[in-house]
N, C-alpha and C positions, 0 to 999 in steps of 0.2 A: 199842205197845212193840216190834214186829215188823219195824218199819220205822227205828227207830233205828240197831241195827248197821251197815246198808248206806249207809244215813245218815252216819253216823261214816269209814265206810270210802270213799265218795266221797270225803267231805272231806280224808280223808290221802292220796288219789290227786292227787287237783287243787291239795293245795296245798302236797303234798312234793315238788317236783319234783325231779331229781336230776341233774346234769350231771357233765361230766368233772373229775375233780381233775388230780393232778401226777403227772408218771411214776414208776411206780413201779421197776420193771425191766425187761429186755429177755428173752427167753426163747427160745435159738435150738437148733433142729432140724436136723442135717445130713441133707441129701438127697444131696450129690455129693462126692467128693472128687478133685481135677484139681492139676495142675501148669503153670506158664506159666514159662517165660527172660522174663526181664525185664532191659534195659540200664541198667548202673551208670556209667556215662561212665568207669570206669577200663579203663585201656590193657592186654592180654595180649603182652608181647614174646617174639619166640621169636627166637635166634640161631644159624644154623646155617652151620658153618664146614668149609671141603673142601680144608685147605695153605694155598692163596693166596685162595681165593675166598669172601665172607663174602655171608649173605644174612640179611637181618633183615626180620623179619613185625611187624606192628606192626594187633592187629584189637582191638575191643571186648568188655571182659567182659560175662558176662551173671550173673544168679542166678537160679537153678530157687526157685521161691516155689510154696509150695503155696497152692490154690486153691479153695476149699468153699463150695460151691452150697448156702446153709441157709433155712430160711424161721423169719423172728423174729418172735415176739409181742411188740408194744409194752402193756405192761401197764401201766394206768392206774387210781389209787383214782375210787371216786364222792364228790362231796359234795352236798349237801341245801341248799335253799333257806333252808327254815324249822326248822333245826334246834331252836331255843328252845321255838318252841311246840309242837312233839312233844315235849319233855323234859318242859313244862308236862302238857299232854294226858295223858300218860304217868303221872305224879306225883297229876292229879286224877282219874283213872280208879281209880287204886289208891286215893284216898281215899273218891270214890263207889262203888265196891266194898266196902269196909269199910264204911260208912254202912252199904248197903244188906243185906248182912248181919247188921250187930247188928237193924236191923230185920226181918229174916226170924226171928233169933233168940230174938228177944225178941217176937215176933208173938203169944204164946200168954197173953203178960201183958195184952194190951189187949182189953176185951169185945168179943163179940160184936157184931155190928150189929143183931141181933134179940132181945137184952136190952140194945140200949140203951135209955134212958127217951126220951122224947120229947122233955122238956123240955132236954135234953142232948145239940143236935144236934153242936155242936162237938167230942163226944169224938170223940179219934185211935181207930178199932176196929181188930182184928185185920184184918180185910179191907183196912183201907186202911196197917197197918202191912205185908202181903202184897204190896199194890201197888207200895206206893215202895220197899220192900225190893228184889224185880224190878226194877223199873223201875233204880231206882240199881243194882244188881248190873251189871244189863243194859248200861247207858251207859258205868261203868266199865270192862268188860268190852271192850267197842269200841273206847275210848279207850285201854285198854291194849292192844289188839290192834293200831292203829290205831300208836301206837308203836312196838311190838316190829315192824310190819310197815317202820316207816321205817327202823329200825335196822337191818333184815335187809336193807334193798335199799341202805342207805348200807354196809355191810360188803362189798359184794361188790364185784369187781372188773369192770374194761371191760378188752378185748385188739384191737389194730389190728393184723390180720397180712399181712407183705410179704414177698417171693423177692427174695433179692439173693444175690451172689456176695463174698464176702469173702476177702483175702490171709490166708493161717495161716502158718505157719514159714517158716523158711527154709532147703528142703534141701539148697540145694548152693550155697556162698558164693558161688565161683569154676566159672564154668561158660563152656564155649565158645556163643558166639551161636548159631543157625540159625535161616536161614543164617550163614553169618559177615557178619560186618560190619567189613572192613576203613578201617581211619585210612589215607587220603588227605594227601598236603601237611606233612607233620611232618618236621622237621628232626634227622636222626640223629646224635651227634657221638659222639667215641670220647678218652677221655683216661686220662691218666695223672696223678702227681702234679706239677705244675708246668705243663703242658703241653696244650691239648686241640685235637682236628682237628675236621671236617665231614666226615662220608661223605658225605652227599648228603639229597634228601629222598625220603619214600618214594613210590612211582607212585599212581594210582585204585585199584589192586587192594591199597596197602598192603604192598608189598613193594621192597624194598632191598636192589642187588645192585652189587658193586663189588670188584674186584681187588686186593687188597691190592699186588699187585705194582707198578703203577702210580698206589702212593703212597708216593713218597720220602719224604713230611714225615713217613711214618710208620717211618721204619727207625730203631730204638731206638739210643742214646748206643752208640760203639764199645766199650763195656766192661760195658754191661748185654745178655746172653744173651738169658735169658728172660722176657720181659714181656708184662704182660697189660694190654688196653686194657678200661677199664670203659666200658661201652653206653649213653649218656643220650638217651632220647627227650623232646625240647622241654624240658630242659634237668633231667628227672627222670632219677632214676641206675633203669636199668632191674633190675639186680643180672645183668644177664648179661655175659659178658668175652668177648674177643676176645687168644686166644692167638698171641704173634709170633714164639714159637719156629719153626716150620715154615716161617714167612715169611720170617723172616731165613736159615733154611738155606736156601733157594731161591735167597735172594737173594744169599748168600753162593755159589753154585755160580755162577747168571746173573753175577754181576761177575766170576769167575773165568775164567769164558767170554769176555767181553767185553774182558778182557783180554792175550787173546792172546800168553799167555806164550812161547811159539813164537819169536816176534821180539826174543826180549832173549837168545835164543843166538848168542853171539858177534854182538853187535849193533855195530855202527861209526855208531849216531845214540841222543841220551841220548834221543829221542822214543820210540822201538822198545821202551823199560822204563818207559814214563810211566803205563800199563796198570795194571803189577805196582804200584809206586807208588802209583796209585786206590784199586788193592783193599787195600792195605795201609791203606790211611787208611781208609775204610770197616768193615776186618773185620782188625783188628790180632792178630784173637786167633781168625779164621777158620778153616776147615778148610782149607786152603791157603796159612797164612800161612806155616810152616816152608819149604816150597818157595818162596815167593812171592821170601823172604830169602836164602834158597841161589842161586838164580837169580841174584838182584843183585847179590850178594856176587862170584859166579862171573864175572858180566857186568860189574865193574869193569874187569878188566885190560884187555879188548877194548874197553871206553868209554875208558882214559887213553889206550890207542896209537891208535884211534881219532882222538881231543882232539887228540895228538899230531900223526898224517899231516895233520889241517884246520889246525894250527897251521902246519904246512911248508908245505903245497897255500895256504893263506890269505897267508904272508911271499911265495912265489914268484906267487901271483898278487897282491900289494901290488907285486913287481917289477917283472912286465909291466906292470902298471897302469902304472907310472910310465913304464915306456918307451914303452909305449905313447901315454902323455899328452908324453914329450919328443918323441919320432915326430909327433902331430899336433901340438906346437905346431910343429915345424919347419913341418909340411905346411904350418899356416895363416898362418907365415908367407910362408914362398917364394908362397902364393897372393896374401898381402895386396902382396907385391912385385911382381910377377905382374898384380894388377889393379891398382896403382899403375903400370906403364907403361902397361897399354892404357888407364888414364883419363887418363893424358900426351899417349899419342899420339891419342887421341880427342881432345882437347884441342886439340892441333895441328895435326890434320885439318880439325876446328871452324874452326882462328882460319882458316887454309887457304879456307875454304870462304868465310867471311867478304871475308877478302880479294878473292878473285877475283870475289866475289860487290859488293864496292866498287868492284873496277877495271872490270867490264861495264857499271857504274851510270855510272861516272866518263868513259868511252868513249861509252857512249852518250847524256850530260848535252853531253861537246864535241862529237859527230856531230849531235845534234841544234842546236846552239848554233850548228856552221857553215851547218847548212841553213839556219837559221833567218836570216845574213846574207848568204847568197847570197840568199833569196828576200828581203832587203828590195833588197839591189845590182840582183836584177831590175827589183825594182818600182820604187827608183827611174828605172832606164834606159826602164822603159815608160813613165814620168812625163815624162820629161826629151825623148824621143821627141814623146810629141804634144805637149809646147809648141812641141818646133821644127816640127810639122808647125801648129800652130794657127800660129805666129810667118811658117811661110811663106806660109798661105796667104792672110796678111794682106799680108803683100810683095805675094805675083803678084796680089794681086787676083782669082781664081778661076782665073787661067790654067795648066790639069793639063799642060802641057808644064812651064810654070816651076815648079811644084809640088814634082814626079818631080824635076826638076832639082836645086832646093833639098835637097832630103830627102837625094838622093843625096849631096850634095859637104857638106849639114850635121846633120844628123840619122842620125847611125851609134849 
């Protein structure tokens, strides 16, 4: 009977096995508390303006996030293989227990084994009502143990613990980077209602620097003062502005400059007040406009007498012109007369030249013509010659007395 309980309890070791259930919770410890900037991809613009000269910063936000270094328990239930037959087990332990009881208790009703008769070996005796009473208490006993031991190791829990770092709060929305992190290549523009320009874009270091003064497109309508330009990075409204009041006084002194009001005292050309003029279209309502007007007003009388003496200087130079044009046309005639005789008398020198250049042709056509019959009269006299000498010397018969003779008195 000794050997039973361990018995029992083997058997719920080997065949309650227990493995992992479902998670149950997470269970964390802080060890560390830290901070990290982290980049939000939204843009920080700062605008900073000095009269005429604007400079825009254009770098990345960041947020300060808090940062805790904890170490979490993964908490997990157990669950049992053989749940059933420990509920069984359980259920008949407590029935063999009860059994084995009433037979403990009731042991005292059944005889002895040493009045029993002989003939009556079958009777149940106290001895053996002792035994199985034990016996059954005992197996019960195990069996219930045997369960309440599965139920004790299926109630408990499993823990699987890790260090990690986890994000906590978030202390500070809007925080500047570090280092900074400047935006590179982004398109700055500045507008108004109706209206919008391009500063430019911003450098590698994220900064935009530009004159207001050498941007005309930006000098506001002659009748609005004070205007402010709203700031749009890559075409978001930054909420920063860009004031033109200072710009325009500047500007309004530099056009006052520029134009040289100096030269419309007592000016004798409408050029010499084209200046004053500019600035007045520009800055109608300027700090220099009242003068601008005095001036011009002033500088009328000496522009009409001006107007005046180019009106005179212009009819008497319209006079000479003309004389001067009836002067050359005479000249270019008396020339054209002028080179009409020398192309006469070139002409006549020509036919001239011709001529005599005929009569040395025509002199030298009859000098040659004569020569040309004297030398045939010679030839023929040389002809006429040796026939009479052939004729005589057929007369003398070879005799050169009568020959000479002949020739002489016939042959001339």
């Amino acid at each position: 009977m000794g050997t039973i309980a361990p018995s029992v309890l083997a058997l719920a070791v080997g065949c309650g096995g227990v493995v992992r259930g479902a998670h149950l919770r997470d269970e964390d410890e802080v060890l560390n508390v830290g901070s990290e900037l982290r980049a939000t991809g939204q843009r920080h613009v700062q605008v900073q303006q000095r009269a005429n000269e604007v400079q825009v910063d254009v770098f990345e936000l960041c947020q300060r996030i808090e940062r805790r270094e904890v170490e979490r328990r993964h908490v997990y239930a157990r669950e049992g293989k053989n749940a059933i037959m420990f509920i069984i087990a359980g259920i008949g332990g407590l029935g063999a227990g009860a059994l084995g009881a009433s037979y403990l208790i009731r042991a005292d009703q059944y005889p002895d084994e040493d009045s029993r008769a002989v003939t009556s070996s079958d009777t149940f005796t106290r001895q053996d009502a002792l035994f199985a009473g034990g016996l059954l208490v005992t197996a019960g006993a195990a069996l219930v143990s045997a369960a309440l031991g599965y139920l004790i190791r299926v109630s408990r829990t499993e823990a699987e613990v890790e260090r990690l770092t986890v994000d906590g709060d978030i202390l500070e929305a809007r925080a500047d980077c570090s280092p900074p992190r400047p935006v590179a290549a982004v398109t700055v523009r500045a507008t108004w209602p109706g209206a919008s320009f391009t500063l430019g874009d911003t450098s590698h270091t994220g900064i935009l620097r530009t004159d207001l003064l050498e941007r005309e497109e930006l000098l506001p309508e002659p009748r609005r003062r004070n205007v402010s330009l709203s700031v749009e990075v890559d075409g978001v409204d930054s909420g920063r502005r860009i004031e033109l009041g200072p710009v325009r006084a500047m500007r309004d002194e530099l056009h006052w400059e520029r134009s040289e009001a100096g030269r419309c005292i007592e000016p004798d050309r409408a050029e010499q007040c084209q200046g004053l003029r500019d600035y007045l279209a520009s800055f109608p309502e300027g700090t220099h406009a009242e003068e601008a007007r005095r001036l011009l007003r002033e500088a009328r009388p000496a522009l009409e007498r001006a107007a005046e003496r180019r009106v005179a200087e212009q009819a008497a130079a319209a006079e000479r012109l003309r004389a001067a044009i009836a002067a050359r046309e005479a000249e270019m005639e008396r020339q054209r007369l002028e080179e009409e005789r020398l192309r006469r008398e070139e002409e006549a020198a020509r036919q001239r030249v011709i001529a005599e250049a005929e009569a040395r042709r025509e002199a030298d056509r009859r000098r040659y013509e004569e020569q040309m019959r004297q030398a045939e009269a010679r030839r023929r006299r040389a002809e006429r010659r040796r026939q009479c000498r052939r004729t005589c010397e057929r007369s003398c018969n070879g005799v050169r007395a009568c020959v000479r003779e002949c020739e002489a008195t016939s042959c001339r």
